[in-house]
BAROKOL-710610 format. One record per residue: residue in three letters; x, y, z of N, C-alpha, C in turn; residue number from 1. Coordinates in Angstrom, 3 decimals, decimal comma. Layout:
<pts>
   code       n_px       n_py       n_pz      ca_px      ca_py      ca_pz       c_px       c_py       c_pz   pos
    Ala          X          Y          Z          X          Y          Z          X          Y          Z   NUM
...
</pts>
This chain:
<pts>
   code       n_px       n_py       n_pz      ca_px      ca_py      ca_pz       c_px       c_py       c_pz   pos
    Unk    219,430   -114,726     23,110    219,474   -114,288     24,514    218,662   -115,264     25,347     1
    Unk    219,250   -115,973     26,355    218,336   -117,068     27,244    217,776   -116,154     27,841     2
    Unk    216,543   -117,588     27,891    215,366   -116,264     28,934    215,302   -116,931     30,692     3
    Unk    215,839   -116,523     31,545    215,877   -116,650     32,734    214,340   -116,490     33,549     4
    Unk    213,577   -117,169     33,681    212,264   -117,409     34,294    212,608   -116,821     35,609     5
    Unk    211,453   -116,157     36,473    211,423   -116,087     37,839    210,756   -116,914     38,413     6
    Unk    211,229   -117,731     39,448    210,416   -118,585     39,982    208,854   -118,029     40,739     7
    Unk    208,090   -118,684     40,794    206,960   -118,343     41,636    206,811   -118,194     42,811     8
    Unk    206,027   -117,608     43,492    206,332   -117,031     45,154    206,225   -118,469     46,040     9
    Unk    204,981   -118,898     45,372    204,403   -120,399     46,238    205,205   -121,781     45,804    10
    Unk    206,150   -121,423     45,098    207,124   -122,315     44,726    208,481   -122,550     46,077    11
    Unk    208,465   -120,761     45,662    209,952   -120,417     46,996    209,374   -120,849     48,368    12
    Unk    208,269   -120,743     48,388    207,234   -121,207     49,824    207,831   -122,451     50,043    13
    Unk    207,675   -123,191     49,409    207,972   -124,734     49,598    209,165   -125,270     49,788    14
    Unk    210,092   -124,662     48,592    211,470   -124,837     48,653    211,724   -124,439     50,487    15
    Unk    211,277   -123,371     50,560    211,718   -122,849     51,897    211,082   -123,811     53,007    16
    Unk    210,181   -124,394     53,467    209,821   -125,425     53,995    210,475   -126,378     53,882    17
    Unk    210,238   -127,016     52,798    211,252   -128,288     52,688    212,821   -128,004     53,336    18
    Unk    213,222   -127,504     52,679    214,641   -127,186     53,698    214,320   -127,170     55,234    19
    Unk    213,463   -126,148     55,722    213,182   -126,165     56,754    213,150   -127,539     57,729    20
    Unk    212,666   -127,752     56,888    211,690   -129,148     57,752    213,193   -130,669     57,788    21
    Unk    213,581   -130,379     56,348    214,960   -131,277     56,725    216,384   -130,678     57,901    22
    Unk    216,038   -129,425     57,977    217,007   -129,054     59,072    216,484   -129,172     60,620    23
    Unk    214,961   -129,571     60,454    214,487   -129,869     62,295    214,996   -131,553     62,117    24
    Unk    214,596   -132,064     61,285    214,785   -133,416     61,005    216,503   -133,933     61,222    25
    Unk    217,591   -133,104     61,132    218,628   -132,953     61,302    219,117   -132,791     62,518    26
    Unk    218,387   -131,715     63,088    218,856   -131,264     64,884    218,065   -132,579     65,425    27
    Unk    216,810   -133,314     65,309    216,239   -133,769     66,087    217,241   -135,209     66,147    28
    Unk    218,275   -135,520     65,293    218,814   -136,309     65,025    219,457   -136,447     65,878    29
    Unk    221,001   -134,825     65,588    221,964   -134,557     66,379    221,398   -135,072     67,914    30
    Unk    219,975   -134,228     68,533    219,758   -134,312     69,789    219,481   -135,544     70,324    31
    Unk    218,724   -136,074     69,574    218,702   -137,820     69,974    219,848   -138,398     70,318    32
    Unk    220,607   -138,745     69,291    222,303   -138,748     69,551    222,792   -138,631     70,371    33
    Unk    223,233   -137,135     70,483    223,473   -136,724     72,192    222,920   -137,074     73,282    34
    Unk    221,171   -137,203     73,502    220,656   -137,785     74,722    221,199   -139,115     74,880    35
    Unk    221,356   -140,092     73,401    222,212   -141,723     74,280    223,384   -141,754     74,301    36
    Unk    224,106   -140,292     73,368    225,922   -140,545     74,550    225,731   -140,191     75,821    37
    Unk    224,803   -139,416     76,340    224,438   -139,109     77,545    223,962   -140,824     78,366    38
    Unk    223,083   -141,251     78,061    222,457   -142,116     78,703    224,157   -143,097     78,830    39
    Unk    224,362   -143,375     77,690    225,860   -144,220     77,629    227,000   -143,968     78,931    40
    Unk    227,281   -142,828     79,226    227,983   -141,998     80,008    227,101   -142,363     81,058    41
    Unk    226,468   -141,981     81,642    226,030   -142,186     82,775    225,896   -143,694     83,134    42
    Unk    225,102   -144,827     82,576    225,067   -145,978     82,653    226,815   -146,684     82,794    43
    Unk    227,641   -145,979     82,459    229,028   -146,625     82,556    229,570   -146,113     83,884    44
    Unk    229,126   -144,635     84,619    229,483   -144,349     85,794    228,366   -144,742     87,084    45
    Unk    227,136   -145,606     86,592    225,944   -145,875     87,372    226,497   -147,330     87,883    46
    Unk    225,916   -147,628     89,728    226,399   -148,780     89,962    225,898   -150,430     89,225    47
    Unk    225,981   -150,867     89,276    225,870   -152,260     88,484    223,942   -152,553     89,561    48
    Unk    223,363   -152,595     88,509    221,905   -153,230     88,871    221,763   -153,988     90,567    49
    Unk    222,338   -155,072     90,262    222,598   -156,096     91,721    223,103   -155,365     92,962    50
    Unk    223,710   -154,425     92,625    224,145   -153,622     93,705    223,303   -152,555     94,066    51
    Unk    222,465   -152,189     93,653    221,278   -151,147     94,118    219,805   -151,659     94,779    52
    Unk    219,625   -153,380     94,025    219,019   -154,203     94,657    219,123   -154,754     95,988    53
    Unk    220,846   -154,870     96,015    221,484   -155,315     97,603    221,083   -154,182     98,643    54
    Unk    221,352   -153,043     97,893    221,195   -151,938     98,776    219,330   -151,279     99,336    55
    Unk    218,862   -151,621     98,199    217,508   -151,153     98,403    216,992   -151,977     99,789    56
    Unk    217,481   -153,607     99,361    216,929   -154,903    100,191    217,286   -154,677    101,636    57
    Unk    218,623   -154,132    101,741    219,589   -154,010    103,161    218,821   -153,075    103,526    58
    Unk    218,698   -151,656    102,812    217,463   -150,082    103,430    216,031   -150,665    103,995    59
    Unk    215,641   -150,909    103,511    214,333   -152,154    103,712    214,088   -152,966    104,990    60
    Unk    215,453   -153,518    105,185    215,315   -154,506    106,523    215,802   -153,973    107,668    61
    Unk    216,486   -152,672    107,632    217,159   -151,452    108,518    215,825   -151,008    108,920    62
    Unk    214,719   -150,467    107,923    213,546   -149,851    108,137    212,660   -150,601    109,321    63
    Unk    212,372   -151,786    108,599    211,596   -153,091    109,795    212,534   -153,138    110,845    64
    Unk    213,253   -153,355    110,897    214,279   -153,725    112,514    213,789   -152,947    112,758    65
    Unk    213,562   -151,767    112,751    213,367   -150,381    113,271    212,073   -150,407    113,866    66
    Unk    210,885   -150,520    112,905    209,853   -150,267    113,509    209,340   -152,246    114,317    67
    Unk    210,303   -152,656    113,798    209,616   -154,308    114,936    210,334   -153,522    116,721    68
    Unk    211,383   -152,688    116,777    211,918   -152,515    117,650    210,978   -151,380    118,276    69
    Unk    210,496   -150,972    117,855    209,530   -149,987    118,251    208,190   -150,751    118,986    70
    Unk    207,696   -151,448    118,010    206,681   -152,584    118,280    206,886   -153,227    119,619    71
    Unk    208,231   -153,504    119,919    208,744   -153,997    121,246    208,544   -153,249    122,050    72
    Unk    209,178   -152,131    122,066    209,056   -151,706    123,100    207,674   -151,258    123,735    73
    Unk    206,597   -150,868    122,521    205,397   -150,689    123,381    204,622   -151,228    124,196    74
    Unk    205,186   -152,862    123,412    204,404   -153,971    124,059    204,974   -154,490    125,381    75
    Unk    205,639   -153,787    126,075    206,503   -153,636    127,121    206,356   -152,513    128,105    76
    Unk    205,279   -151,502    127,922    204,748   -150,487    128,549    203,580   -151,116    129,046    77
    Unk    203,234   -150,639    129,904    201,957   -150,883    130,816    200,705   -151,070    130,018    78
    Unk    199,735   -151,488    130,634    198,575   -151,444    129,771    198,050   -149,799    130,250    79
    Unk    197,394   -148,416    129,081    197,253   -147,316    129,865    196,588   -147,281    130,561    80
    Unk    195,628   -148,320    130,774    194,409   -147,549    132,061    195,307   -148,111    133,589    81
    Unk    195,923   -148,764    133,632    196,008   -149,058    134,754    196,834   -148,146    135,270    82
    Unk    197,802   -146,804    135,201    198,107   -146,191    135,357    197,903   -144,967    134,547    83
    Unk    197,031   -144,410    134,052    196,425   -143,377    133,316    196,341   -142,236    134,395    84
    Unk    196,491   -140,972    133,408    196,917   -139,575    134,440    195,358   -139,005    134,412    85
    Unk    194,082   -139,915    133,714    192,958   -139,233    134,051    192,197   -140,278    134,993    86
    Unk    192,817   -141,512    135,635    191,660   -141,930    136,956    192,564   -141,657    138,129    87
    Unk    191,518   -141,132    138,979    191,914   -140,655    140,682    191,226   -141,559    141,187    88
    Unk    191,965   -142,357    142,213    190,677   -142,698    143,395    190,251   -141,941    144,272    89
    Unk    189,010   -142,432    143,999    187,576   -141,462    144,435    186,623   -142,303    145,555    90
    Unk    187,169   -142,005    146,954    186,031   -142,370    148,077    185,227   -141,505    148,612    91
    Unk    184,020   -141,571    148,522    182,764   -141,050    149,231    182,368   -141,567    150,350    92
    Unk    182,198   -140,736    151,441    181,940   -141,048    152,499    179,980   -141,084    152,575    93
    Unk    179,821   -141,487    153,858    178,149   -141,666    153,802    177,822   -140,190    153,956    94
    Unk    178,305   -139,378    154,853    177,653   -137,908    154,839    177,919   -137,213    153,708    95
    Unk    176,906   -136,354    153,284    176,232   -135,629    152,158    177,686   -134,248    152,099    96
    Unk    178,024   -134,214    152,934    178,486   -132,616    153,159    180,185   -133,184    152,987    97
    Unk    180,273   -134,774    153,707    181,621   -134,793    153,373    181,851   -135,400    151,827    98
    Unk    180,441   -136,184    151,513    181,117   -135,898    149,876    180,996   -135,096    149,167    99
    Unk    180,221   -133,732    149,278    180,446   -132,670    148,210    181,763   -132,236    148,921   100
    Unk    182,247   -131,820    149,638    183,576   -131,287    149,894    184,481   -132,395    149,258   101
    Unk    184,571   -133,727    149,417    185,841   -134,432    148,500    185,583   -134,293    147,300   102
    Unk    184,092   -133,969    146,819    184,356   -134,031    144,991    184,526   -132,490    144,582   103
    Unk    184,446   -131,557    145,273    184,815   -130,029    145,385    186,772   -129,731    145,392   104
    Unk    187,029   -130,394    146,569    188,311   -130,513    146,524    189,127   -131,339    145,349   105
    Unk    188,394   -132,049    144,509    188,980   -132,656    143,469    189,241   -132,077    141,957   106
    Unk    187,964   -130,857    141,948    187,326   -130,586    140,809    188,539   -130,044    140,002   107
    Unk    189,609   -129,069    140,764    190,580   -128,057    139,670    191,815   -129,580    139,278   108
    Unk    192,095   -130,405    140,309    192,641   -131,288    140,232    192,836   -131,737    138,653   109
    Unk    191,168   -132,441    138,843    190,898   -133,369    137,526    190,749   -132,529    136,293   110
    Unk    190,604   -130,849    136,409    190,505   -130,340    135,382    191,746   -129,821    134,769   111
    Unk    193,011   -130,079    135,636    194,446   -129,573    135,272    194,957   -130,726    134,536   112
    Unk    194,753   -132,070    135,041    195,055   -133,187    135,017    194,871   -133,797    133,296   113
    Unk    193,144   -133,468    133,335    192,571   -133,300    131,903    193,269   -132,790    130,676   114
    Unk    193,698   -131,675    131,043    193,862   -130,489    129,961    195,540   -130,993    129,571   115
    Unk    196,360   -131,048    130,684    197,924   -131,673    130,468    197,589   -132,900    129,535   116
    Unk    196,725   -133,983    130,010    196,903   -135,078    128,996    196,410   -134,850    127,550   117
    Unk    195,657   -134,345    127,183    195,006   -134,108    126,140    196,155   -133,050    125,226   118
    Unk    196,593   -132,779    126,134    197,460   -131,393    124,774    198,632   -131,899    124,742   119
    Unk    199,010   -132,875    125,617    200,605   -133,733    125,139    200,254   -134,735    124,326   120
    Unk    198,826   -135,480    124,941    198,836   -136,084    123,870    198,589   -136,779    122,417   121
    Unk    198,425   -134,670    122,211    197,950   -134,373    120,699    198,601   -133,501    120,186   122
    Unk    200,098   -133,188    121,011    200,784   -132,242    120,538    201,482   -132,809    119,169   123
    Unk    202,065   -134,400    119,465    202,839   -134,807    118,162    202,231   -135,680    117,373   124
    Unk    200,853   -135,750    117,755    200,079   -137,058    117,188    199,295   -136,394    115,771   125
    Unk    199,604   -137,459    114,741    198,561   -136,951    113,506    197,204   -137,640    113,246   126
    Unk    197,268   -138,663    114,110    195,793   -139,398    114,051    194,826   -138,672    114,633   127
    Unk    193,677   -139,033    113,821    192,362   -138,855    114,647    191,913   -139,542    115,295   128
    Unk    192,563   -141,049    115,257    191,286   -141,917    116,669    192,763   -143,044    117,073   129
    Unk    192,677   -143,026    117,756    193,447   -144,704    118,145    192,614   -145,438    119,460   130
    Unk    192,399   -146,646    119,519    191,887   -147,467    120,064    192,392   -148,730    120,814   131
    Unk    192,853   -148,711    122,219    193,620   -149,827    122,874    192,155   -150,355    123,631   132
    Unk    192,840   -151,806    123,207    191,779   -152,752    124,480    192,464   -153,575    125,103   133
    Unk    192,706   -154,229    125,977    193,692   -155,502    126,680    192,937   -156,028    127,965   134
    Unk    193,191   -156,774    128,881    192,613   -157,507    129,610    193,639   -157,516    130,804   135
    Unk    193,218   -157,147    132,211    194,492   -157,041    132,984    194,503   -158,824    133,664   136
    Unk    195,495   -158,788    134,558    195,886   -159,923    135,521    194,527   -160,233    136,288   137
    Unk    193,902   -159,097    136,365    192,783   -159,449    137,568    190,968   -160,320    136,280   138
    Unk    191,436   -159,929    135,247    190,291   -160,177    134,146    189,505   -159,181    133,946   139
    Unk    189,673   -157,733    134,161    189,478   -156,626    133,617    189,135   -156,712    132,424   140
    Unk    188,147   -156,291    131,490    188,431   -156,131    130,240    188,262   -154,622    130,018   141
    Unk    189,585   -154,044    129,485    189,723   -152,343    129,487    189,304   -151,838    127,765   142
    Unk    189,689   -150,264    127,953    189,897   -150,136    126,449    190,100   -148,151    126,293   143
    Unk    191,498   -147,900    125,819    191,750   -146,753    125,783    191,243   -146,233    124,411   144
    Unk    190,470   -145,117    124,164    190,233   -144,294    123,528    190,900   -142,970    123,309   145
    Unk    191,493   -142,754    122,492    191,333   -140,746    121,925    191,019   -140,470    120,268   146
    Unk    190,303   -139,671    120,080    190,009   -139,236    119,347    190,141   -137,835    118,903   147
    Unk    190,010   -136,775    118,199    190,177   -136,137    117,707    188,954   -135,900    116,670   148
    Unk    187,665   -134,615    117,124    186,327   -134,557    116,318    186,421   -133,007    115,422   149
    Unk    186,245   -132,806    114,671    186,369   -131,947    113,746    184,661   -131,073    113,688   150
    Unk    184,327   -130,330    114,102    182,496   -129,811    113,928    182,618   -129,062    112,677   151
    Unk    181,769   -129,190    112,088    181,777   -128,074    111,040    180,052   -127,667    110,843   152
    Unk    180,307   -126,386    110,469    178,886   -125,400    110,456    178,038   -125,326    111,503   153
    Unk    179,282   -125,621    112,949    178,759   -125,023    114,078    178,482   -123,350    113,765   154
    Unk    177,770   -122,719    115,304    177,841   -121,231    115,405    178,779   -121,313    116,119   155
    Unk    178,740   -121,902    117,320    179,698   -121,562    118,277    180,012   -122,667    118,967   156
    Unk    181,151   -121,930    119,553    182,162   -123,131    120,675    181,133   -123,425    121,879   157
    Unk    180,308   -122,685    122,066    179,327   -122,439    122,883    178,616   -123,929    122,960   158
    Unk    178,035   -123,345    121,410    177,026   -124,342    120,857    177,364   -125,442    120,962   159
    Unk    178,433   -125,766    120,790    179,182   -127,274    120,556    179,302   -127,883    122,717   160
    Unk    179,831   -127,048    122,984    179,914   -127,434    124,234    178,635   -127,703    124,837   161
    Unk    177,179   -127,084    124,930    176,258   -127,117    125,429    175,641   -128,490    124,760   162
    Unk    175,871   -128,571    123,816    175,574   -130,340    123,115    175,718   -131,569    123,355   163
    Unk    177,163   -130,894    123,673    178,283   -132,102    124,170    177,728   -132,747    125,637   164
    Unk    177,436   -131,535    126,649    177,195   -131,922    128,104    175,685   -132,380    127,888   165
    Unk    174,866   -132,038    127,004    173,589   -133,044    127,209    174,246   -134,080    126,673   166
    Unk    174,670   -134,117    126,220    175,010   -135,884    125,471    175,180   -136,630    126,443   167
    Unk    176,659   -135,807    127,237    177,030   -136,791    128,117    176,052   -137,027    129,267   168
    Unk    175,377   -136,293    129,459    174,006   -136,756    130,138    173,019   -137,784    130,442   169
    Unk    173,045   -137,630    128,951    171,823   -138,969    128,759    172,277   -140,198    127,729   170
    Unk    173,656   -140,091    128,056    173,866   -141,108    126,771    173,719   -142,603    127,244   171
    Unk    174,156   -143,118    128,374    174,207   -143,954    128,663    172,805   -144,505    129,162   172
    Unk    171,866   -143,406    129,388    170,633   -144,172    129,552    170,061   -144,248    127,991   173
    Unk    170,531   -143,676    127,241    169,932   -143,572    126,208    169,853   -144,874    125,620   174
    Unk    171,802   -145,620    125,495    171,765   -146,659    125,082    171,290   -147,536    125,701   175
    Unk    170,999   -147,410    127,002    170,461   -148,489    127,582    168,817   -148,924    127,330   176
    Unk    168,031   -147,497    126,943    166,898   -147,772    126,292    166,888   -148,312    125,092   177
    Unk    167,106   -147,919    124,216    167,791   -148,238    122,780    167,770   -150,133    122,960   178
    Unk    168,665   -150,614    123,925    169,023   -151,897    123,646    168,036   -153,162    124,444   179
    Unk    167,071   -152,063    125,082    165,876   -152,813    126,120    166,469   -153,270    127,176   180
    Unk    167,110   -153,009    127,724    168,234   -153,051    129,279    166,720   -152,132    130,690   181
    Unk    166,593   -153,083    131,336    166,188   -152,185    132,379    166,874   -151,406    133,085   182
    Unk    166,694   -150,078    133,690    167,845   -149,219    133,950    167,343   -148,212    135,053   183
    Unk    168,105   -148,517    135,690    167,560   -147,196    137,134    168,991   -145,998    137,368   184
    Unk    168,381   -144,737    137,365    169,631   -144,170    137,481    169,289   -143,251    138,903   185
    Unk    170,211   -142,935    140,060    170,154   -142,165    140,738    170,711   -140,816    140,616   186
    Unk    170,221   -139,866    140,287    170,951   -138,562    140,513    171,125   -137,863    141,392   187
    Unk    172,516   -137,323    142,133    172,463   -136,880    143,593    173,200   -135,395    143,498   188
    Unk    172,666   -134,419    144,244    172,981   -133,566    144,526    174,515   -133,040    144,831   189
    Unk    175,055   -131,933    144,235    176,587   -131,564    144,864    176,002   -129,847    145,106   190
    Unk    177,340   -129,362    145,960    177,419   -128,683    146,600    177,661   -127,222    144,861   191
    Unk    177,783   -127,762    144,018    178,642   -127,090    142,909    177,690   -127,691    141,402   192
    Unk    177,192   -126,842    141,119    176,234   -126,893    139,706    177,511   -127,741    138,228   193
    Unk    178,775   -127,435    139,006    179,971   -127,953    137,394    180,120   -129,222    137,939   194
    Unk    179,259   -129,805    139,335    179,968   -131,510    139,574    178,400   -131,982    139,648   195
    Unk    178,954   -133,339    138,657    177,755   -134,503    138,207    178,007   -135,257    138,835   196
    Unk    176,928   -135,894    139,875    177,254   -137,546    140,161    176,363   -138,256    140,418   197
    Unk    176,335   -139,285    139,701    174,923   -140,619    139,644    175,423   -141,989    139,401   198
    Unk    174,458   -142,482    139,369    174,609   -143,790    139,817    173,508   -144,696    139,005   199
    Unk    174,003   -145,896    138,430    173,343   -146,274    137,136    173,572   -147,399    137,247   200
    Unk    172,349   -148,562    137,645    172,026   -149,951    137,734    170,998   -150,167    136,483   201
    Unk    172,122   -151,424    135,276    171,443   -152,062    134,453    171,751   -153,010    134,524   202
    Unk    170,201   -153,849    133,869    170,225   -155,288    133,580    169,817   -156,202    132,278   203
    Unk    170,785   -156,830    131,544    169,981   -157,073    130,109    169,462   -157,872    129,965   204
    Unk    169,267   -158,384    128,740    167,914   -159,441    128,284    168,818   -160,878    128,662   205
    Unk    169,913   -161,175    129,370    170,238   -162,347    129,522    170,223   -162,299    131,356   206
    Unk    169,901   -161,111    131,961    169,927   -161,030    133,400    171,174   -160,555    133,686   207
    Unk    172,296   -160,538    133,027    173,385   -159,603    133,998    173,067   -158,415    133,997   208
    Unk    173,687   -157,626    135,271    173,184   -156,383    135,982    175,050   -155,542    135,985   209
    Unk    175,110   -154,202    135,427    176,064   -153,596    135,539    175,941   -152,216    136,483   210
    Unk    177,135   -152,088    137,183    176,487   -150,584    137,846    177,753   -150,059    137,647   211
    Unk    177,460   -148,540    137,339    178,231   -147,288    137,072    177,662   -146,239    138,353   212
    Unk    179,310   -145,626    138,961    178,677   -144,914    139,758    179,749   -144,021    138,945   213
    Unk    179,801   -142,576    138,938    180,941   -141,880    137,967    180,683   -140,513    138,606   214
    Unk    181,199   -139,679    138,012    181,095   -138,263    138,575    181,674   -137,493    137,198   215
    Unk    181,064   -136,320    137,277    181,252   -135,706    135,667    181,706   -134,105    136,138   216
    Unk    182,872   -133,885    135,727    183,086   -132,431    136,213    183,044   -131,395    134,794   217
    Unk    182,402   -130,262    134,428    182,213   -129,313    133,692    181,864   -128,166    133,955   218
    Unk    182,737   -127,288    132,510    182,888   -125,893    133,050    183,223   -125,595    131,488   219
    Unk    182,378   -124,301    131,427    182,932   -123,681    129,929    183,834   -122,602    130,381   220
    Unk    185,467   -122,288    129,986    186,132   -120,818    130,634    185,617   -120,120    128,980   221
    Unk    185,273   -118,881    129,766    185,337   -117,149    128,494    186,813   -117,173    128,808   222
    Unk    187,181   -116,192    127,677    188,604   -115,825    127,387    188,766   -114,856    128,813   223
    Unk    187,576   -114,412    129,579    188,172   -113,696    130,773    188,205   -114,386    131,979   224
    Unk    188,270   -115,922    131,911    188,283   -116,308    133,044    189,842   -116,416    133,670   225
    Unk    189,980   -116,697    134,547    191,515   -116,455    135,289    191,822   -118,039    135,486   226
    Unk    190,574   -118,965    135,693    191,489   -120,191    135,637    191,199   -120,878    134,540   227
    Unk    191,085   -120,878    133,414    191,478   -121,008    132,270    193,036   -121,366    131,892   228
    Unk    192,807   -122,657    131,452    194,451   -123,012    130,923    194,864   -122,554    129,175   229
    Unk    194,009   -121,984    128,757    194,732   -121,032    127,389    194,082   -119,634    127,848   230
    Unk    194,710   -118,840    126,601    194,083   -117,685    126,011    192,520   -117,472    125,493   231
    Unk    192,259   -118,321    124,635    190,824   -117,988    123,938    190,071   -118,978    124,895   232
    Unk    188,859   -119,116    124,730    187,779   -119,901    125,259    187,930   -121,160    125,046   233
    Unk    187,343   -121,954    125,603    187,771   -123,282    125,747    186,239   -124,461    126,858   234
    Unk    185,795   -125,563    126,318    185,229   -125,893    127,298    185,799   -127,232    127,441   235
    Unk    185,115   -127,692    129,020    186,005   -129,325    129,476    185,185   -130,053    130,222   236
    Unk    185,277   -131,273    129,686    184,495   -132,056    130,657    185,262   -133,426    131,636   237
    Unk    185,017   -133,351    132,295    186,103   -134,442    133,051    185,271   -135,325    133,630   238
    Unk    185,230   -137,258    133,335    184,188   -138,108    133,780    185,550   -138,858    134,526   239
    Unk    184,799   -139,499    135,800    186,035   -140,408    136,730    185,054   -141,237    137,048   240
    Unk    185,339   -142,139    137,479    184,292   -143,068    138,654    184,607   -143,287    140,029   241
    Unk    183,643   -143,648    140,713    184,220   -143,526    142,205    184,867   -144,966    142,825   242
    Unk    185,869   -145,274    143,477    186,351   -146,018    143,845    185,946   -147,098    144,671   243
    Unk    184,992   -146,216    145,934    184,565   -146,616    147,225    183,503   -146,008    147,618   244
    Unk    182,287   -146,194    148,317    181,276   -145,445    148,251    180,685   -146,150    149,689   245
    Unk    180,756   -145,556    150,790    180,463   -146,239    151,540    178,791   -145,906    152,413   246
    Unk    178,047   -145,065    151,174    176,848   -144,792    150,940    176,078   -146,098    150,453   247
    Unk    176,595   -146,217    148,959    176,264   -146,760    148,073    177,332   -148,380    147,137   248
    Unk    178,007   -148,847    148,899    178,720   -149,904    148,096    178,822   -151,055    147,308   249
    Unk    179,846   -151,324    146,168    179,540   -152,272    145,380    179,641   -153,360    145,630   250
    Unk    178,844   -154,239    145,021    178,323   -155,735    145,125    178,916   -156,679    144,478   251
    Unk    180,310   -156,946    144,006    180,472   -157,644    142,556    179,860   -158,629    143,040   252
    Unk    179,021   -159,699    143,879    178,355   -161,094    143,595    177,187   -160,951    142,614   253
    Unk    176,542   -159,422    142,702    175,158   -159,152    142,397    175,406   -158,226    140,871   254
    Unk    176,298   -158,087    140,999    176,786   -156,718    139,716    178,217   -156,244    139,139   255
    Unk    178,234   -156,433    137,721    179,619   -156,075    137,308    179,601   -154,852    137,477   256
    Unk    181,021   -153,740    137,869    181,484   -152,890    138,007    182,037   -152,435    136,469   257
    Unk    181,317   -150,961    136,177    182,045   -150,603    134,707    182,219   -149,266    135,391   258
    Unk    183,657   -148,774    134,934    184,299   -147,550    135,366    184,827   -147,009    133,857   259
    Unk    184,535   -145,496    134,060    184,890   -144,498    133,219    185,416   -143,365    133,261   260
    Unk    186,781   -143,115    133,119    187,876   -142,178    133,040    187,825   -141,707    131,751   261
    Unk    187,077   -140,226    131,717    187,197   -139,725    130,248    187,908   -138,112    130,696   262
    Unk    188,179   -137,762    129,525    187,902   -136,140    128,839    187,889   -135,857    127,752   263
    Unk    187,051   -134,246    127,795    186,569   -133,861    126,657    187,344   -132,441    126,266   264
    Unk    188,441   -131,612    125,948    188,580   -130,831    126,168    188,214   -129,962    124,513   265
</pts>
């Protein structure tokens, strides 16, 4: 009578693995396979190399035409300050009473004026700073600014605004100390605590003498004010310079003229 052995458990273990392992070894085959009749197939319906190069090269030079044509045309727009929607000319007469009434009558002006440019022209813009400088016909040397400032771990809009208007305060004498510039500033009275206007003769360490005469309009609106151009709170500062001053007129033999058209909204 043959004697028929039972195999061992850790025997069948293996057997069973091994098979195993030659049937992944099998599919991984099949699938390989299949992925390069795939690749095959496609590469026979894909356009020819040189022709995606032609095409990339042609997309490419469509792109530049594009933006050199763009390039054109800006350089074909005005320079901005010389027509900018934030300088007014600004004449002061010698009496006290008729220039707080012209810089009174100006004030909602320059603060409507302000607020329109600033929100058009940051409605489509993603930059934070851009910087124009150019030189006009007359030998001007200009230079447009906007920026875009981000505060963080302020308390308040408050806070930030009340900062802002000392700054603009003392900045320009500031730098002028800072750089050892002798510097005289006049500060003159208005009829209206939100209108700034002074007058600022410097001279540096080589003897040229610059004068700024400017005017600074500010106002913080609460969400309950009525002339407020949004909903929530908001503060603004609006800087111009004066044109003509027939108080205080300018000298160019004796002094360069620097003028400043800002806002802060």
């Amino acid at each position: 009578m043959a004697d028929k052995r039972r195999k061992a458990t850790s025997t069948k273990r293996k057997e069973e693995i091994s098979e195993l392992k030659a049937e992944i070894c099998k599919l991984r085959s099949e699938l390989e396979l299949t992925s390069d009749l795939k690749g095959l197939q496609q590469a026979e319906h894909a356009p020819p190399l040189e022709l995606v190069v032609a095409e990339n090269n042609s997309m490419s030079s469509v792109i530049l035409q594009q933006q050199l044509d763009v390039a054109r045309m800006h350089s074909t727009l005005p320079p901005p300050l010389e027509l900018h929607p934030l300088c007014t000319r600004i004449c002061l007469k010698k009496s006290w009473d008729e220039r707080s009434a012209t810089l009174l009558s100006l004030r909602e002006q320059k603060f409507r004026a302000a607020y329109e440019y600033i929100t058009t022209r940051s409605e489509l813009s993603s930059s934070c700073s851009s910087d124009e400088r150019f030189e006009t016909a007359n030998g001007d040397v200009c230079c447009s600014i906007f920026q875009t400032v981000h505060f963080s771990g302020v308390k308040s809009l408050q806070q930030v605004y009340d900062a802002v208007l000392f700054s603009m305060n003392n900045m320009e004498i500031s730098i002028c100390e800072r750089l050892g510039h002798i510097t005289t500033r006049d500060d003159y009275d208005c009829a209206d605590s939100s209108i700034y206007n002074a007058r600022m003769v410097s001279t540096n360490e080589t003897g040229v003498s610059t004068e700024v005469s400017g005017i600074m309009f500010s106002r913080f609106f609460d969400s309950s004010d009525r002339r407020s151009f949004s909903d929530a709170p908001c503060g603004m500062l609006v800087i111009d310079s004066v044109d003509e001053d027939e108080l205080y007129p300018y000298v160019p033999s004796e002094r360069v003229r620097k003028d400043v058209s800002a806002a802060l909204y």
